[in-house]
NUMIVO-464065 format. One record per residue: residue in one letter; x, y, z of N, C-alpha, C in turn. Coordinates in steps of 0.2 Angstrom, whole numbers, plus 2048, in hexadecimal, padded with zeros to 3 digits. Layout:
<recs>
AXYZXYZXYZ...
</recs>
This chain:
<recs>
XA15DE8101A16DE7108A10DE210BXA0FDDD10FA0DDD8111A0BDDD118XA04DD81199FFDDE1209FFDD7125X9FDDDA12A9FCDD41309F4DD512EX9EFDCF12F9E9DD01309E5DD1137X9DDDD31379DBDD613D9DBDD2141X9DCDCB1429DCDC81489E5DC814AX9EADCC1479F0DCB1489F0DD014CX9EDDD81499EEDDD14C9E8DDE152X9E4DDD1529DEDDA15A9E3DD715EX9E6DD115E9E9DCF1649EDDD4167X9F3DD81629F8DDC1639F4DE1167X9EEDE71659EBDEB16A9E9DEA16FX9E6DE216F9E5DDF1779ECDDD179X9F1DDD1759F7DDD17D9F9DD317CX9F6DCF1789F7DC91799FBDC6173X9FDDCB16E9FDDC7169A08DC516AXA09DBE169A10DBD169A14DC0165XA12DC3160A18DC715AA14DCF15CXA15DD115FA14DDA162A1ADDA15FXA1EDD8161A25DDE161A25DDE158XA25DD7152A23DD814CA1FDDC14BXA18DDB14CA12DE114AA16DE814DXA17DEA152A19DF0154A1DDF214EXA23DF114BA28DF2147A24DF4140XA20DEF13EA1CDEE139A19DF613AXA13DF5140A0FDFD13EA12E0213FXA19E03142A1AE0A140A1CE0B137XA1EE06135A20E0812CA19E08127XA13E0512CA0FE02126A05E07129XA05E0C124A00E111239FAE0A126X9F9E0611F9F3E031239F2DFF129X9F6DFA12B9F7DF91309F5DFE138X9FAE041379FAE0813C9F2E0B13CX9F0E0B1379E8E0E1369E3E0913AX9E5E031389E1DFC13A9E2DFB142X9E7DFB1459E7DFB14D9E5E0414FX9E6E0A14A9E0E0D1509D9E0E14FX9D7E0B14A9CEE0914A9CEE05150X9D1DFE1529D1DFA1559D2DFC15CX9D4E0115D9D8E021669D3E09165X9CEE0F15F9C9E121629C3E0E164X9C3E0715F9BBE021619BEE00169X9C3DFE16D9C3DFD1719C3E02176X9C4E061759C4E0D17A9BDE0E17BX9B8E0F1739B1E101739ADE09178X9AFE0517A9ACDFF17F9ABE03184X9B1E081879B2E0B18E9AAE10191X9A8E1118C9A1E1618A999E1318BX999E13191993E1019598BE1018FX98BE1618A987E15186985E10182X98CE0A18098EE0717C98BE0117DX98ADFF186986DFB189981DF918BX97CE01187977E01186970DFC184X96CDF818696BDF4181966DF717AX967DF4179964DF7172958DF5171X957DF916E94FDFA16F94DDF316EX949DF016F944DEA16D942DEB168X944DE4163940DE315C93CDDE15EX935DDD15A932DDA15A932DD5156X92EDCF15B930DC615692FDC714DX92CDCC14B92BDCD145931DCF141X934DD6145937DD814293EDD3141X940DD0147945DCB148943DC6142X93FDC213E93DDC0139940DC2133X93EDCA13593CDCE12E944DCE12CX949DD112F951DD0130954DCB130X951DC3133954DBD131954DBC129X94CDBD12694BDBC121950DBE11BX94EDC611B955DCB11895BDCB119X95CDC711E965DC311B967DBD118X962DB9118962DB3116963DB510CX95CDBA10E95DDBA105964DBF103X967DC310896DDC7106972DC2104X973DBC10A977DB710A977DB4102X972DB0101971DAD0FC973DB10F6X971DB70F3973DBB0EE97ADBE0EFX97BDBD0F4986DBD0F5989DB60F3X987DB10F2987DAD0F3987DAA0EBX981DAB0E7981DAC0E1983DAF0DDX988DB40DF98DDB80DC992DB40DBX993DB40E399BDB00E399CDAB0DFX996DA50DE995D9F0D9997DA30D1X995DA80D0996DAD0C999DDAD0CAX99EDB10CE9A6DB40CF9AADAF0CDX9ABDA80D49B0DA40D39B1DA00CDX9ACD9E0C99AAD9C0C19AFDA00BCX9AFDA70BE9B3DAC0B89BBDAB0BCX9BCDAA0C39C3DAE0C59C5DA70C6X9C2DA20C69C6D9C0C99C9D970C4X9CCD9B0BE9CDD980B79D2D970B6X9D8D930B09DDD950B09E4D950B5X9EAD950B59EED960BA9ECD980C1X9ECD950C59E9D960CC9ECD9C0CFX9F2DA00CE9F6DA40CD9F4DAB0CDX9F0DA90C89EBDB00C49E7DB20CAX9E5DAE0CE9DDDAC0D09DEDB50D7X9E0DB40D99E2DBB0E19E0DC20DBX9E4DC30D89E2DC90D39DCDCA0CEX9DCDC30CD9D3DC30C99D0DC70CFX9CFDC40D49CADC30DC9CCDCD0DCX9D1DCF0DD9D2DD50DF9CFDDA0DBX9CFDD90D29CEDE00D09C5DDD0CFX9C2DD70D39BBDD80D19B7DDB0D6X9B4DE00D29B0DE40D79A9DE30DDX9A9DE60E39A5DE00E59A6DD90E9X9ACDD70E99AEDD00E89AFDD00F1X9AFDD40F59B0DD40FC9ADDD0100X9A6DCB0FF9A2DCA1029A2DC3108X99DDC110D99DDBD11299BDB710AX998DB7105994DB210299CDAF0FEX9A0DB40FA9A5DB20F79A9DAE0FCX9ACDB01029ADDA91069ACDA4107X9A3DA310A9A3D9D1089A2D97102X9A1D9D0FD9A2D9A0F99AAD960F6X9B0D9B0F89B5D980F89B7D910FCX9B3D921009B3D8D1069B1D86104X9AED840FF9ABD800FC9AFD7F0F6X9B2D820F29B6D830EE9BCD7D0EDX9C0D810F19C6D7B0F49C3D740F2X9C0D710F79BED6B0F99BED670F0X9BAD6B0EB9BBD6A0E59C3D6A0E1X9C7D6B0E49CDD6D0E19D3D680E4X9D2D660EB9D7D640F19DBD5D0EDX9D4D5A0EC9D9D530E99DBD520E6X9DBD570DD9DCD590D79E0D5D0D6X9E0D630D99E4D680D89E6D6B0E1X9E9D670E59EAD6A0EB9EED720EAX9F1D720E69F6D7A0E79F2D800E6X9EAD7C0E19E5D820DF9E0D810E7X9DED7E0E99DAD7E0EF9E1D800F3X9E4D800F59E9D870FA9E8D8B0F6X9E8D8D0F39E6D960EF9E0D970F1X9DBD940F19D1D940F29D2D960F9X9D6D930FE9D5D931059D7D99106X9DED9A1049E2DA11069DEDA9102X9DADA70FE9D7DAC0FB9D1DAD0FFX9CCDA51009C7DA91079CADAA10EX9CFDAA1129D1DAF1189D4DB5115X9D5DB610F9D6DBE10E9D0DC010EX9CCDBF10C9C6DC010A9C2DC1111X9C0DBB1169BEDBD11C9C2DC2120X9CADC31209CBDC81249CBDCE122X9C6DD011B9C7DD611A9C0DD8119X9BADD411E9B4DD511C9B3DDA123X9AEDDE1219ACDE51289A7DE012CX9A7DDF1329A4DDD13899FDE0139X99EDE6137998DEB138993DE8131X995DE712D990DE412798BDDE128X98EDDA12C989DD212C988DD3136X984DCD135983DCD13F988DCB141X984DCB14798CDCA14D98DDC114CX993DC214D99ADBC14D99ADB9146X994DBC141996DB913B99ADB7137X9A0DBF1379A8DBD1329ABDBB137X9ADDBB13E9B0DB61429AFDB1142X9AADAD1409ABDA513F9ACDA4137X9ABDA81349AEDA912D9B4DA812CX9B8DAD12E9BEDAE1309C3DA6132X9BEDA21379C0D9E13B9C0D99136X9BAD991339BAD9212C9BFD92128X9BED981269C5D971209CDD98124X9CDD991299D3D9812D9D3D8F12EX9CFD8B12F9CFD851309CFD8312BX9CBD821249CED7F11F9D3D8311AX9D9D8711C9DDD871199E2D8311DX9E3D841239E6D7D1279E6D77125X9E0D751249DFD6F11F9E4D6D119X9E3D711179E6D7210F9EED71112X9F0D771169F6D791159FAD73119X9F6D6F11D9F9D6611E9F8D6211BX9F3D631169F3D5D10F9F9D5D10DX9F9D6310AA00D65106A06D66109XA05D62111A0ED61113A11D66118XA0BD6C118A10D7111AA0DD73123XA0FD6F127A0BD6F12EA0CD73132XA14D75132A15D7A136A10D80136XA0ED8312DA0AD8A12DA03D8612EXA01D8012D9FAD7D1309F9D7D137X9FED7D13B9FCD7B1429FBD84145X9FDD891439FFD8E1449F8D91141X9F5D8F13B9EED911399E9D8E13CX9E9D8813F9E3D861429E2D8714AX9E8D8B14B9E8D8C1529E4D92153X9E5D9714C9E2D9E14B9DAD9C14BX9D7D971489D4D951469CFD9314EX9D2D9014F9CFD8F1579CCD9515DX9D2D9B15C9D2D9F1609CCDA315EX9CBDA11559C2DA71559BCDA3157X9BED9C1549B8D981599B7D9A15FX9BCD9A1629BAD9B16A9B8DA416AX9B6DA81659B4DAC1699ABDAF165X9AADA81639A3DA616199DDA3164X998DA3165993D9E169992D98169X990D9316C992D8E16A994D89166X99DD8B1689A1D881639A4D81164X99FD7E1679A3D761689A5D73163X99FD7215E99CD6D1599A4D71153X9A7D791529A9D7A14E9B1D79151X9B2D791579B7D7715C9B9D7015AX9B6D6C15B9B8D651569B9D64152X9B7D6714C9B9D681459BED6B144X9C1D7114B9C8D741489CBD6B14CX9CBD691509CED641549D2D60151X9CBD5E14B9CBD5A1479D3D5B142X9D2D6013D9D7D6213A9DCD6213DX9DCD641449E2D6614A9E7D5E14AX9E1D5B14A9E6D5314C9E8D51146X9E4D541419E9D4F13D9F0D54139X9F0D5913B9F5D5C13B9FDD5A13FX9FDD591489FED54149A01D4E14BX9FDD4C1469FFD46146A04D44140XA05D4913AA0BD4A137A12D4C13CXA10D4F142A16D52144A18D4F14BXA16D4A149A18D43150A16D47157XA11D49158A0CD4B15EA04D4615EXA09D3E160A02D3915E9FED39164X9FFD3A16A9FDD3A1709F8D4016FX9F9D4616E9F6D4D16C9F0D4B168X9F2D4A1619EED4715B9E8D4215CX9ECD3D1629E4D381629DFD3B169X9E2D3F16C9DED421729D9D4616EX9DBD4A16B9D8D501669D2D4B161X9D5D4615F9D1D4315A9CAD4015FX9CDD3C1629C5D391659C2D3F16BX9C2D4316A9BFD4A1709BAD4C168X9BFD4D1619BAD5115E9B5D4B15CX9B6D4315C9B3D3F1599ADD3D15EX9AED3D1649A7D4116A9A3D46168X9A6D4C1689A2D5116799ED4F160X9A1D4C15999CD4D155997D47154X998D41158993D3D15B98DD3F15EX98FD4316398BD48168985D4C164X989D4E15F985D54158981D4E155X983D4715597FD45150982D45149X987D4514798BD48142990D42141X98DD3C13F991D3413F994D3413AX995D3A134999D3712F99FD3B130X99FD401349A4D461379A9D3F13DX9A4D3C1419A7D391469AAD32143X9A7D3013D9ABD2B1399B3D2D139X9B2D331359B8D3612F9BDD37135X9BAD3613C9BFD3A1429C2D32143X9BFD2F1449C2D271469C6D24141X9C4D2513C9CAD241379CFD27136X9D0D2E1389D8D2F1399D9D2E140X9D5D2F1449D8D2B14B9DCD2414DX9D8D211499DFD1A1459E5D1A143X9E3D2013C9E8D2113A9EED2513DX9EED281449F3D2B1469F4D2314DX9F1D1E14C9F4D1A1509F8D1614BX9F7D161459F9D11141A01D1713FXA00D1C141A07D21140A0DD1E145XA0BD1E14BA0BD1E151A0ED17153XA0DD1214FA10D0B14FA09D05151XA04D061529FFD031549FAD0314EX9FFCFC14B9FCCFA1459F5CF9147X9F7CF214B9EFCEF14B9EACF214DX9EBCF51559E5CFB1559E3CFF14FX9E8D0314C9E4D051479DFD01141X9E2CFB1419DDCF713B9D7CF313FX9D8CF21499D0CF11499CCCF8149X9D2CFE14A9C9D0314A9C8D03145X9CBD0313C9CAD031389C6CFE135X9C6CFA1379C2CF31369BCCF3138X9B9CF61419B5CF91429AFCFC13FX9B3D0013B9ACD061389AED06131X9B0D0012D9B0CFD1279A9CFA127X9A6CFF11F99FCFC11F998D00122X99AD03126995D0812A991D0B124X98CD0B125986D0E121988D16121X989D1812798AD20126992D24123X995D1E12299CD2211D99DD24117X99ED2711699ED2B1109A2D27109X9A1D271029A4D230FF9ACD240FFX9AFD2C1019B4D2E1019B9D29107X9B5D2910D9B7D271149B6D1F111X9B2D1C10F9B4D1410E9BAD12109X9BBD161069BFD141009C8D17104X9C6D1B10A9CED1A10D9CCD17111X9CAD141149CAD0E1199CCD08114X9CAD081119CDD0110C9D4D0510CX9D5D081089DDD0A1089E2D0710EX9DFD0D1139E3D0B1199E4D0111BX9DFD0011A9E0CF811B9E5CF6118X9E5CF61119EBCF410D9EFCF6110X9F1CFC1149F7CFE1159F9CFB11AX9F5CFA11E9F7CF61259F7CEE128X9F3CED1209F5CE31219FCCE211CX9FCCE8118A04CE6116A09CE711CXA0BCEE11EA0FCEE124A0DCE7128XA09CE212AA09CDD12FA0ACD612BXA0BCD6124A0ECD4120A0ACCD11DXA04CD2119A00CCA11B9FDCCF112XA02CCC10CA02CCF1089FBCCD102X9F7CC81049F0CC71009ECCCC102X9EACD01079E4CD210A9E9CD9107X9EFCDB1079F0CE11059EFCE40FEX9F1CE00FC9EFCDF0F39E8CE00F3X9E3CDD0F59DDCDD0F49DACE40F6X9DCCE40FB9D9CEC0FE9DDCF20F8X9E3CF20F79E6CF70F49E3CF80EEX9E4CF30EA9DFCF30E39DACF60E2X9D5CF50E89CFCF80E89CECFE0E8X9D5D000EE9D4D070F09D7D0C0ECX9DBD0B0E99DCD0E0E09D8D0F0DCX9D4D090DA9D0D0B0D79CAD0E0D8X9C8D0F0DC9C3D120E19C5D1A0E1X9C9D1B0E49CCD230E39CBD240DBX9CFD210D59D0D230D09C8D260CEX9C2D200D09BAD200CC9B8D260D1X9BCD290D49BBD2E0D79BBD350D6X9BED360D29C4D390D19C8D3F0D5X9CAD390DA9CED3D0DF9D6D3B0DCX9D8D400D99E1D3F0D79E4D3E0DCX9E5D440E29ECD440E69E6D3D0EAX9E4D3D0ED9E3D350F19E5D310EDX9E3D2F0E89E5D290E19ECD2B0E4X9EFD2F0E29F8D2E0E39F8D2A0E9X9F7D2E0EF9FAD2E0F69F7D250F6X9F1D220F49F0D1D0F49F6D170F1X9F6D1C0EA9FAD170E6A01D160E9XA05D1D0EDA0AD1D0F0A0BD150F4XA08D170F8A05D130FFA08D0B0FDXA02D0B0F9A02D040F6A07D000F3XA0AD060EFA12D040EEA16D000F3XA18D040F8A1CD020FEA1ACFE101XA13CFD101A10CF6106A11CEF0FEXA11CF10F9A14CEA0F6A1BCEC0F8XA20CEF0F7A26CED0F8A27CEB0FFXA23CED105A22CE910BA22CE2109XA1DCE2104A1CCD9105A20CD4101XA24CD70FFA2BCD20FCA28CD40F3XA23CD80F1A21CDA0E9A25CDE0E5XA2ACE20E7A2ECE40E5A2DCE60DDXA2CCE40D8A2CCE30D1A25CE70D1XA20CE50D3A19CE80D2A19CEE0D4XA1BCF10DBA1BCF50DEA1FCFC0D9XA22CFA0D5A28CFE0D3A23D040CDXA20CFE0C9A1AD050C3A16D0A0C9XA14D060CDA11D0B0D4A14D100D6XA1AD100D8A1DD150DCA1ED180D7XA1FD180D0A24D1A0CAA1DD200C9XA16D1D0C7A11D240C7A0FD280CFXA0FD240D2A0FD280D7A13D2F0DAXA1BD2E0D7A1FD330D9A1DD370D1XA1BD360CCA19D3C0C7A13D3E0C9XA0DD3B0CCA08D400CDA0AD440D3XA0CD430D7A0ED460DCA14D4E0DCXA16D4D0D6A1BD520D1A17D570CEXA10D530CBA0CD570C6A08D5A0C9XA04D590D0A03D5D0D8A07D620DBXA0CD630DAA0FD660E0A0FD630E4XA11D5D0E4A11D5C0ECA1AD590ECXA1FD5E0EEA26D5D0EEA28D570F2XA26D580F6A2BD530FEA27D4C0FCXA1FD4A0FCA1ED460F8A24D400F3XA22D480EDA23D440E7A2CD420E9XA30D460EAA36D440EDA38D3E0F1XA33D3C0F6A34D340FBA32D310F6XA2BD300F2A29D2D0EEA2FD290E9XA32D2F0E5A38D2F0E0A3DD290E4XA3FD2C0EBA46D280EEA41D1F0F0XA3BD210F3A39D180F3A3BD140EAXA37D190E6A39D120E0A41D110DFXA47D190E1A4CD140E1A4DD100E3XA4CD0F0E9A4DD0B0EEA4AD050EBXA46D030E8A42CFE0E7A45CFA0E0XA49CFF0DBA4CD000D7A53CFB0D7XA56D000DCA5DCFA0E0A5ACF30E4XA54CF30E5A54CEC0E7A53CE70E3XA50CE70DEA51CE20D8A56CE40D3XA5ACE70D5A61CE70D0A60CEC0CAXA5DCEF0CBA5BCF50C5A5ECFD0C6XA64CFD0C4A6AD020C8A67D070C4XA67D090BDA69D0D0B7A66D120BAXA5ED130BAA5CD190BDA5AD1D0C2XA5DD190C6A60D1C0CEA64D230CFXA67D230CAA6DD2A0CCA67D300C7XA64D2F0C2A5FD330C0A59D360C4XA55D310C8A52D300CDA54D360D3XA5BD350D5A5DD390D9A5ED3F0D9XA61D400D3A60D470CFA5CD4C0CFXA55D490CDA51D4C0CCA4DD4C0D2XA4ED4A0D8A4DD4C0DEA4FD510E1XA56D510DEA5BD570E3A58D5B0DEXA58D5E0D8A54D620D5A4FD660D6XA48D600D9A43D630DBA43D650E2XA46D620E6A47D650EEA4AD6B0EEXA51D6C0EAA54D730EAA4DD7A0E6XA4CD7A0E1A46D7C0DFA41D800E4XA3FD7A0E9A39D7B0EBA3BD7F0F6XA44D800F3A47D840FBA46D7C101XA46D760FFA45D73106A49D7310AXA49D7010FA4DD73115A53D71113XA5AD76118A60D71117A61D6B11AXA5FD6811FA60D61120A5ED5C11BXA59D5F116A56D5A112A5BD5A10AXA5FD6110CA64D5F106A6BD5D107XA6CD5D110A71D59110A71D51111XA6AD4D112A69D47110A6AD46109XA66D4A105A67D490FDA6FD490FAXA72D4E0FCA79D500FAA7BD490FCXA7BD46102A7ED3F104A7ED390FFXA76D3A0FDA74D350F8A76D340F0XA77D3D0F0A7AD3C0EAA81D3A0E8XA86D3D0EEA8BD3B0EEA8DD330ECXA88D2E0F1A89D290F3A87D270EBXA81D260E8A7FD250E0A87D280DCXA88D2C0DFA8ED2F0D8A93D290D8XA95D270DDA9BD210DFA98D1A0DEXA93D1A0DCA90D140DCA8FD0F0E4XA8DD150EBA8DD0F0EEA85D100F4XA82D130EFA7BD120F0A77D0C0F0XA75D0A0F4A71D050F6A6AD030FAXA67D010F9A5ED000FBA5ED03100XA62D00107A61D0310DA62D0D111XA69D0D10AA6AD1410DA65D18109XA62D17103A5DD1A0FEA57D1C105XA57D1410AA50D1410DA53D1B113XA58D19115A5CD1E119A57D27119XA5AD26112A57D2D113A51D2F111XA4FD2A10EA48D2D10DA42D2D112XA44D28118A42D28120A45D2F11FXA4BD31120A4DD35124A48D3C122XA47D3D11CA41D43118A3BD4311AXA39D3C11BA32D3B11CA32D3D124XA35D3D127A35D3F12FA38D46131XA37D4A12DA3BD5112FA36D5612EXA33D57135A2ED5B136A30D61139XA30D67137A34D6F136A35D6E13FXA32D6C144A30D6C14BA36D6A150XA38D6414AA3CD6014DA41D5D149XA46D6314AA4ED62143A51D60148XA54D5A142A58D56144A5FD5413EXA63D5413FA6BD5213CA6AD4C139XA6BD4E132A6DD4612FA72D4312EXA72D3C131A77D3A131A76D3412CXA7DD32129A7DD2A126A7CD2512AXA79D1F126A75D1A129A7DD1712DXA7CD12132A82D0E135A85D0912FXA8AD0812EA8CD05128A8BCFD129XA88CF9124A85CF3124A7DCF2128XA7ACF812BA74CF812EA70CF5126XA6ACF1128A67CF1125A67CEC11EXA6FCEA11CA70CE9117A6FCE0118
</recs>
């Protein structure tokens, strides 16, 4: 049986949380839960107790020293475990990885968090499915640390971190609806920390570009240039770079080619960028002087920005890069070139997990396929699409576009534009906003 955790059942005893009537149903069948809301609702009774407001004796500047010092060193040798730990559990099938973590003794700690928390980050671009594991194993981990163990608001901004970057992750990997839903959790324990501006931005941050996959651009650029102030304000230029470059990039979602390529153009070259941030900023360019059809400057920038990622070794960017760049040659009338591009970009994307990807990816090199008269392995293509989509539960509207497609391939009357039909139609289907597929209007686009 699956538990709510304590910031699910907190809201519920305070009365605010939207799923009561769930939780309600849940704690009558479920021993620990029901155990977990009456700790919860005696610590809020024990507030009532004038004692409680008592303030506590005076320590002296020394003592305060002597107690900062002794957690620092607690911290660090929690810390130096977890580096042990994760070394022996983070092996192997990522799979394995929750049960290793469970039967190791000890493993409960504020240090194994953050040390997970830095984990992912190592994982994301290479093994994104394994960094969702790293993220969702540290908020099991924060929400089952005792609040009474470290000081005040420690595991609630713990708590908050690893709820923000599994958000991260869970909208790399496509899935925004459970990302928009984790960062909003994420927000609500910043807000009950002390000066959370600086980490406020940083949820904003991740917030918008969540976002901005789910066609809320007006949202996402408000959110981006407020976090891109705040980390100005801090002083934090490489944070407020990495904020203007998706700020771009949801103008450049949004239809505002050009603006996105002067901001991008802009802070191209800044001393303060990071080698990761200059090497998508070249990308993005190729992407965006292809769509305005100006195919020497895109070739130049694309090239770069592949191999850039590759000497990287960021895979899943390499893909998304190399994706990209596909479709902006076949923008540019390259057709033939673009075709070995799309063809590895939808395998590394398959060897990722990354489903909905590698699926449009698959249906562009159709399409690209049918354009230069290369039929043969189009209904294969297609195939093994329907395949992978069925497999992986995607939506039904995404299998009645597909059903459409294959039907259309079985008769042989597939063609570039309906292939594009629907792989727009995929790439634009945000859980938020279902929408009925229909076939293209006959002769559009032909």
């Amino acid at each position: 049986m699956s538990h709510y955790d304590q910031e699910a059942l907190f809201e519920y005893v305070e009365g605010i949380s939207p799923i009561a009537s769930d939780i309600q149903s849940h704690v009558t069948s479920c021993e620990e839960c029901s155990a977990e809301v009456g700790e919860q609702r005696a610590m809020m009774a024990s507030l009532g107790d004038a004692d409680v407001w008592e303030p506590a004796p005076p320590s002296s500047p020394r003592q305060f020293v002597v107690n900062v010092t002794a957690f620092a060193e607690r911290a660090r040798q929690e810390e130096d475990a977890a580096a042990a730990l994760c070394d022996e559990v983070l092996t192997g099938p990522h799979a394995w990885w929750p049960q290793r973590l469970r039967k190791a003794a000890g493993s409960q700690t504020a240090g194994l968090v953050k040390h997970l928390l830095e984990r992912w980050r190592q994982l994301v671009d290479s093994h994104p499915a394994a960094g969702l594991q790293v993220t969702t194993l540290a908020s099991e981990v924060a929400n089952a640390l005792d609040v009474a163990q470290y000081p005040c608001d420690y595991v609630v901004k713990l708590r908050a971190q690893a709820y923000r970057d599994h958000a991260f992750v869970l909208s790399f990997m496509g899935r925004h609806p459970e990302a928009l839903n984790v960062v909003d959790r994420a927000k609500r324990l910043f807000e009950q920390v002390p000066l959370p501006e600086y980490d406020l931005a940083r949820v904003s941050f991740v917030k918008a570009g969540i976002l901005r996959h789910i066609d809320r651009t007006e949202e996402a650029v408000a959110l981006a240039r407020q976090a891109a102030d705040t980390f100005l304000r801090f002083g934090d230029r490489s944070r407020y770079l990495n904020t203007r470059i998706v700020e771009a990039a949801i103008l450049y979602d949004a239809g505002s080619i050009r603006d996105a390529l002067i901001l991008w153009e802009s802070i191209k070259g800044d001393p303060g960028l990071e080698d990761v941030s200059a090497v998508r900023i070249t990308h993005n360019l190729a992407v965006g002087y292809a769509q305005l059809h100006q195919p020497e400057r895109a070739a130049e920038y694309g090239r770069e920005a592949v191999a850039q990622f590759e000497l990287l070794g960021m895979d899943t960017a390499c893909a998304r890069s190399r994706w990209l760049l596909g479709n902006a040659l076949v923008e540019c009338g390259k057709t033939r070139d673009a075709l070995p591009i799309l063809r590895t970009a939808w395998r590394e994307f398959e060897q990722f997990g990354m489903i909905s990807e590698a699926g449009i990816a698959a249906l562009e090199l159709a399409e690209a396929l049918l354009m230069v008269g290369e039929t043969e392995e189009v209904p294969a293509i297609c195939r093994d699409v329907i395949t992978q989509f069925t497999r992986a539960g995607m939506a039904s509207r995404a299998m009645t576009a597909l059903s459409f497609l294959r039907e259309a391939v079985a008769i042989g009357q597939a063609t570039p534009s309906l292939v594009r039909h629907v792989h727009t139609f995929l790439r634009g289907l945000p859980e938020e906003q279902p929408r009925l597929f229909a076939p293209p209007t006959p002769g559009a686009g032909e």
